[in-house]
Steps between C-alpha positions, in 0.01 A plus 500: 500500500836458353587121429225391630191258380233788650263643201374808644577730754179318743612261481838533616336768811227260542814234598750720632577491915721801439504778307796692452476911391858532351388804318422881644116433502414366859174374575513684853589841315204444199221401388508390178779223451479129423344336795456795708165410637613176586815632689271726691281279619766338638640781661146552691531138632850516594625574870707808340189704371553816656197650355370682153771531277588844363519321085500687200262459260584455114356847421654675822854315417517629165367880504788459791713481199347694249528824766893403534572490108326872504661622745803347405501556094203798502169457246711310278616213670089522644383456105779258423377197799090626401614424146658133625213454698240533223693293286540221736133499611411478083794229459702733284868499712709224428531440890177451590589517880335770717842509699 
């Protein structure tokens, strides 16, 4: 939406012909980003669906990581992202992403 005259994020999807993922969340690898529905259903219409999609869901994607931080850092590192998790879901971290 940068330097543009769109007022919302619909707006802007509701408009767009393409929609570019320049980040690591892909809409054929999850669930649960920005117009991820919408990508899918175009992916079931399109002459390259191969079939059901093997995505991750929000809950599946992050336990993914919370199991790597433990085994990485032990039952501290595993109370340390709880701990950022509980204060992001109250709107206590000063990043409120749930990147």
């Amino acid at each position: 939406m940068y330097n543009t005259s769109y007022k919302s994020n619909k707006e802007l999807v509701d408009n767009a012909i393409i929609i570019h993922y320049a980040t690591g969340g892909k809409p054929w690898r999850y669930t649960y980003i920005k117009c991820a529905d919408e990508w899918y259903k175009c992916y079931k219409q399109s002459p390259y669906n191969i079939g059901e999609l093997n995505r991750e869901t929000y809950i599946k994607s992050h336990l993914k990581g919370v199991l790597k931080n433990y085994k990485k850092g032990g039952i501290r590192a595993l109370y340390n992202r709880a701990t950022w998790y509980f204060k992001a879901a109250i709107g206590k971290n000063k990043n409120d992403s749930w990147g």
